[in-house]
Structures are given as C-alpha cells and as structure tokens.
C-alpha positions as CSV (number, residue, x, y, z in Angstrom):
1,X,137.0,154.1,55.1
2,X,139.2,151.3,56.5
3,X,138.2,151.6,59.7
4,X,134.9,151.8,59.3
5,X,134.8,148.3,57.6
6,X,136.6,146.7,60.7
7,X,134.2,148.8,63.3
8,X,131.1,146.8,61.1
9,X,132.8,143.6,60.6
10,X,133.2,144.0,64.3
11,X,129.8,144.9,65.2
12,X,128.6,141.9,62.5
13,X,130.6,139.6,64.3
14,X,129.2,140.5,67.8
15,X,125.8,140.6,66.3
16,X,126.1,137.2,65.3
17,X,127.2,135.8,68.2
18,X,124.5,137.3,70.2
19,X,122.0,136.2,67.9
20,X,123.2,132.5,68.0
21,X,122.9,132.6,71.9
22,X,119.9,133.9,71.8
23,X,118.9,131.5,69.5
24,X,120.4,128.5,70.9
25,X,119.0,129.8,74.6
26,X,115.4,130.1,73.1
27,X,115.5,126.6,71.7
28,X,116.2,124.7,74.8
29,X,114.0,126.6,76.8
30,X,111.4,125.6,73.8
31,X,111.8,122.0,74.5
32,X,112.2,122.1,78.2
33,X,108.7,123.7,77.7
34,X,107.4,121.4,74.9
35,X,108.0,118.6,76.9
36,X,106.2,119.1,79.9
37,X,102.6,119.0,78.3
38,X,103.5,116.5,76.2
39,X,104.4,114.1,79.2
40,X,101.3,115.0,80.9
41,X,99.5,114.1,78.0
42,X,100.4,110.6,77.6
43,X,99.9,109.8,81.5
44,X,96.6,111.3,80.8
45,X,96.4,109.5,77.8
46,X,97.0,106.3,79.6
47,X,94.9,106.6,82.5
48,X,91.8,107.1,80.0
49,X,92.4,104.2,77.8
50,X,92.5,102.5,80.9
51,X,89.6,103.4,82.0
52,X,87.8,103.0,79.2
53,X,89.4,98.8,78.7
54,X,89.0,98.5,82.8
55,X,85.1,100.2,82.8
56,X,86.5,102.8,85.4
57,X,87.1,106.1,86.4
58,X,90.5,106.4,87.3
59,X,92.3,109.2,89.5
60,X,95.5,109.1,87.4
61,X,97.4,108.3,90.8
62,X,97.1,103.8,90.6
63,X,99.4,102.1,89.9
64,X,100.5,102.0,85.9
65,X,102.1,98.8,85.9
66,X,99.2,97.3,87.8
67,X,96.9,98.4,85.5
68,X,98.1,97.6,82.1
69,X,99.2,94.3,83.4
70,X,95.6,93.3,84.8
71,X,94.3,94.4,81.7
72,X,96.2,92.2,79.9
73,X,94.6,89.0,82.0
74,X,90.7,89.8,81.1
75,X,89.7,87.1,79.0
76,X,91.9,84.5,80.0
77,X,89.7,81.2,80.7
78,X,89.3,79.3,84.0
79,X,91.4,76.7,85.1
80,X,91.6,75.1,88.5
81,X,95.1,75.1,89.8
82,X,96.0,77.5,86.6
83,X,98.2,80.7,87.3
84,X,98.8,81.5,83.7
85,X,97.2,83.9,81.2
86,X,96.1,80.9,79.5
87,X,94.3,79.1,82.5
88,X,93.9,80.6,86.4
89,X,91.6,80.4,89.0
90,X,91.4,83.1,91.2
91,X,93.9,82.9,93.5
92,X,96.8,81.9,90.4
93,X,96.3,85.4,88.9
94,X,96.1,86.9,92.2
95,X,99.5,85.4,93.0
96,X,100.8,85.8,89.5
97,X,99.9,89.7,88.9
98,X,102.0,90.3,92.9
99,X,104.5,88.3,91.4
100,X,105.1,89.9,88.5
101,X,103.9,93.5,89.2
102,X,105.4,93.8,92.6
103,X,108.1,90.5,93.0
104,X,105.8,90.1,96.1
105,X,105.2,85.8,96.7
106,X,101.4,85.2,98.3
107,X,100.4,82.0,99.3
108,X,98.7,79.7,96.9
109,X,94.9,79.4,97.7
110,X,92.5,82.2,98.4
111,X,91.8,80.6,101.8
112,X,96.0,81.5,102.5
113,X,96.1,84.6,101.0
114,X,93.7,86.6,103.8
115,X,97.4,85.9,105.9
116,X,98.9,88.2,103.5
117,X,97.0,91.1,104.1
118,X,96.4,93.8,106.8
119,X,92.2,94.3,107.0
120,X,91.1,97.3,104.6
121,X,87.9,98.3,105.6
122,X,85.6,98.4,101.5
123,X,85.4,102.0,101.6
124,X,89.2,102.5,101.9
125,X,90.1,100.0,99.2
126,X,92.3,101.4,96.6
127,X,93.7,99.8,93.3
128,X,95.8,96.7,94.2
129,X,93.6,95.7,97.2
130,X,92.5,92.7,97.9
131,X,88.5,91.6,97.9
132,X,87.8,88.0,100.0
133,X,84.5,86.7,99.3
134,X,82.9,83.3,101.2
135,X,80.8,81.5,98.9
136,X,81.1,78.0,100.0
137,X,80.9,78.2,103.7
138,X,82.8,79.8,106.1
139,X,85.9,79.6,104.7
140,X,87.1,82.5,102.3
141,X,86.8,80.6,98.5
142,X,87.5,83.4,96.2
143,X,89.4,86.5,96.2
144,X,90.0,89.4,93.5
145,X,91.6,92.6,93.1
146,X,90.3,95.5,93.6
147,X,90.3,98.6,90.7
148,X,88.4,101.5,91.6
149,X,85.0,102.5,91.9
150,X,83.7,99.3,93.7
151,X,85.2,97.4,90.7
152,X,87.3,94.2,91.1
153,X,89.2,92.1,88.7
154,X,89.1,88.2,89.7
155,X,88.5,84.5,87.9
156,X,84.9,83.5,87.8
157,X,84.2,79.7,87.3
158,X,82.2,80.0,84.2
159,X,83.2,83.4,82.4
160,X,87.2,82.9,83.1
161,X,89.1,86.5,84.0
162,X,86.1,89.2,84.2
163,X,85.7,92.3,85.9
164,X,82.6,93.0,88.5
165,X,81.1,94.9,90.8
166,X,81.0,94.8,94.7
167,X,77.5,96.3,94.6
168,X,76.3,93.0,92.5
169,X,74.2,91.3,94.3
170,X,75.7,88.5,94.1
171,X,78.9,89.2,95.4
172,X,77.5,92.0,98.3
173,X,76.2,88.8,99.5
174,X,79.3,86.9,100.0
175,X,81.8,89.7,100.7
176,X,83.5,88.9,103.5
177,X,86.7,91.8,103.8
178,X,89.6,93.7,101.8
179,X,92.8,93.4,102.5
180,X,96.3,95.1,101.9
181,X,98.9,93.1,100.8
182,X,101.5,93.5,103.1
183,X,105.1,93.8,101.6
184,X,107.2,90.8,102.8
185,X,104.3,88.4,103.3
186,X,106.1,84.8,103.7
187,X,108.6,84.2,106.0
C-alpha cells in the first residue's frame, strides 16, 4: 500500500506541474492576444475623435502628433505677428505647429514659406501639406495646412484659427499651390 501512495503522490505531483504550465502558457498567450485588439482600438478610437473635432474623414494613416496638436490651435484668436496659441496669424501657427510637431524651422512670413516646400499638385495633398493662397496681389498672403478631404487648417483675419474648405468659393479663387515641406528647409 506504500507504494501505491508514492506512485500517486508521484503522479499528483507531475499533474501539478503540468497543469501550472499549462496554465501559466495559456495566460500569456491570453494577453499577447488581448492586447492586439485592444491597441487597434484606441488608434481607431483616436483617428475617429479626430475626425469628428477636425470635421474629417481620416484614413487612420496621418500623422497622430499632427493631428491632436492642430486640434489643439482651433479657436485661438488672430494676432498679427502672433505665433502662440493665444494670438497667430497664419504663417506663426504654420511655423509653430513644424516647430513643435516636426523640430522643422520655416521662414517667418507666408510670402517665405512657399521656399520651404517642393510643389504638391491639390489632388496629391496629404495631411501636413501646405495650402498658398494670393489674396492681396500677386504675392502669396496666406498659407494653411492641409487635413484631408480638401480641408485646411489656417488663421483667418476675423474668425482667428478655423478650419475651411478648398472648394469654398472664396478660397478656390485665391488658391495659388500646395506645397511639401521639405525636411531641412533653412540653411
């Protein structure tokens, strides 16, 4: 009887550890799993409240920093010579948001910054893109960037940090190009 005790104790034993490796192997395959829908959520997650706060449909492949940073400037007013959250025209948040996004320096005035860009023809644009618009001449006077679907982001005179259309007629009637910012623009 002896002997059958130690053959069970044995086999107890050896069951055990079996059933802890099993166990512990089932678990981390579990959350190696688990959290492979769960990141896919949130990037999805993100990209729709985005595109809801932006008016957009995203494609869930711009740029995420980009986008929750430019969403943080609609609203701000309009101030001439401004470059802050709290005042810009439209070549200050321009240069800010490729300062801060990308640690890329652009010239100062809209006028400049078309010499920091490669041509993008409009129905290549994608998010980051520059739009250059003439409205006073023919001089470039205002410049955005560009979201998706047509959409830009820019500082309007009288509504401070907005988001528009291309299409509008007003600005179809003043857009002059796009433009890529290229990556080491001053020398």
């Amino acid at each position: 009887m002896f002997t059958v005790m130690k053959f069970f104790l044995r086999f107890n034993n050896l069951f055990i550890f079996f059933f802890i490796v099993l166990l512990s192997s089932c678990k981390t395959n579990y959350n190696i799993v688990s959290k492979l829908p769960i990141e896919k959520k949130t990037e999805s997650a993100f990209y729709s409240r985005y595109s809801e706060k932006l008016g957009v449909k995203l494609t869930g492949t711009e740029d995420k920093k980009l986008l929750s940073y430019i969403a943080e400037w609609l609203g701000a007013p309009y101030k001439y010579g401004g470059s802050t959250i709290h005042g810009t025209d439209c070549s200050g948040m321009v240069l800010a948001v490729y300062r801060d996004v990308y640690s890329i320096s652009l010239f100062r005035s809209s006028a400049d910054q078309i010499k920091n860009v490669v041509p993008i023809e409009k129905n290549k644009l994608k998010a980051g893109d520059l739009v250059f618009f003439k409205i006073n001449g023919d001089k470039v006077s205002h410049v955005g960037i560009y979201i998706a679907e047509d959409k830009f982001i820019h500082s309007s005179t009288k509504r401070g940090v907005v988001i528009n259309s291309l299409n509008d007629e007003y600005y179809k009637k003043y857009f002059f190009t796009g433009g890529r910012v290229i990556k080491n623009p001053i020398k």
